[in-house]
N, C-alpha and C positions, 0 to 999 in steps of 0.2 A: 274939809270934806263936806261932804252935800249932804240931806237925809236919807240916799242911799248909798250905802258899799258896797261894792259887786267884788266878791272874793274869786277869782275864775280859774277853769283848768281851760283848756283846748275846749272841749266838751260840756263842761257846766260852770255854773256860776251861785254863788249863793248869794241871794240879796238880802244884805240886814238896812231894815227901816229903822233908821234911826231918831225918827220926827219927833216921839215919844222919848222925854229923855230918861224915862225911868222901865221905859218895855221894849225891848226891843223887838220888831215881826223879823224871822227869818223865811225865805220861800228860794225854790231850786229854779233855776231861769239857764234851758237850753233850748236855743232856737227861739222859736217863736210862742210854746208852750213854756208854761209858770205854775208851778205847785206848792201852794203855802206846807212850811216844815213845822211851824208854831214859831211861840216869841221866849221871853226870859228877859232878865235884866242885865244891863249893861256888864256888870261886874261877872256877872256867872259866865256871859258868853266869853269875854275875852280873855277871863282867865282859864277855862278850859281850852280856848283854843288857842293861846299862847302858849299852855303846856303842853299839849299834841304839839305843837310846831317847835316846840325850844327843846324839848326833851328827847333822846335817844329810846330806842323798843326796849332796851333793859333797865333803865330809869322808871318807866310809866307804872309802877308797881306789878307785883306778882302775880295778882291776878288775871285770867285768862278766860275773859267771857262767853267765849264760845268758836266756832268755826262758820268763815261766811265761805263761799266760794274757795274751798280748800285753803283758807287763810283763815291761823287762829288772832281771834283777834282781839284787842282791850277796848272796854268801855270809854269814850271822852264823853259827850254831854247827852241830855234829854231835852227837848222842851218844853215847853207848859201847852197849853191849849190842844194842837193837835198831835202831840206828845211823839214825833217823831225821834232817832235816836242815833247818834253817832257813833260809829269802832274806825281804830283802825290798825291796821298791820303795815308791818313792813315787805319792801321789794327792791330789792337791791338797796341801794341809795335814794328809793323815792319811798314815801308815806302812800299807804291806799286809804284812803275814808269812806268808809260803805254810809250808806243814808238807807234806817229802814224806816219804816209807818209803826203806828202804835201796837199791830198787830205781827211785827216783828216780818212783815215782807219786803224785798228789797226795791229801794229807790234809785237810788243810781251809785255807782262806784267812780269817784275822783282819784284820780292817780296824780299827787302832788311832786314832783321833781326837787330836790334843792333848788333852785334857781325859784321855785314855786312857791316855796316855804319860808323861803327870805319875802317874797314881795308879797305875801299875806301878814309873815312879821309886821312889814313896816305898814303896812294899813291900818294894821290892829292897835296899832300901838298911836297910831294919829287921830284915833278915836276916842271922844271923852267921855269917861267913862261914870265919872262922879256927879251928882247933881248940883 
């Protein structure tokens, strides 16, 4: 894979830079507009986000962080730099992923489908993660 991964819904994309083999930048890319999310290391991203994609809503621990859009929802990751933050809840058979900003506003909402969740697996998992 390239130094960038573009993890996509219909609607949005998250792009992790991977250039830096020890930082990774993440930024939101829908349309023609791009908004940096912040970065983190290799290891932290894709094992939170291997765990939101592998684990069931009653696996992800008991805690219950808050309500986005009438969805209560569980913490998965934060960034570093511009310290934006991931939840997400279930719908039906699909994962919703809210994206806020540091100041807890909303960025945009991904609705990942199984079919979504498999092919974000296997991205993630073709990314090296070790230095």
């Amino acid at each position: 894979m390239g130094p960038i991964t573009r993890l996509c819904t219909p609607e949005f994309c998250i792009e992790v830079d991977t250039t830096n083999k020890g930082w990774w930048r993440c930024s939101l890319a829908s349309g023609e507009s791009c908004q940096y999310l912040g970065a983190e290391t290799p290891e932290y991203l894709t094992n939170h986000l291997l765990t939101v994609l592998n684990l069931r809503w009653e696996d992800l621990g008991e805690t219950i962080a808050g309500d986005i859009d009438g969805y209560a929802v569980k913490w998965v990751l934060s960034l570093s730099e511009d310290h934006s933050s991931l939840y997400v809840a279930p719908d039906g058979d699909c994962k919703l992923l809210f994206w806020q900003d540091a100041h807890a506003r909303p960025i945009c909402v991904m609705r990942l489908s199984p079919e979504l969740v498999a092919q974000w697996h296997n991205q993630l998992q073709l990314l090296p993660t070790s230095l």
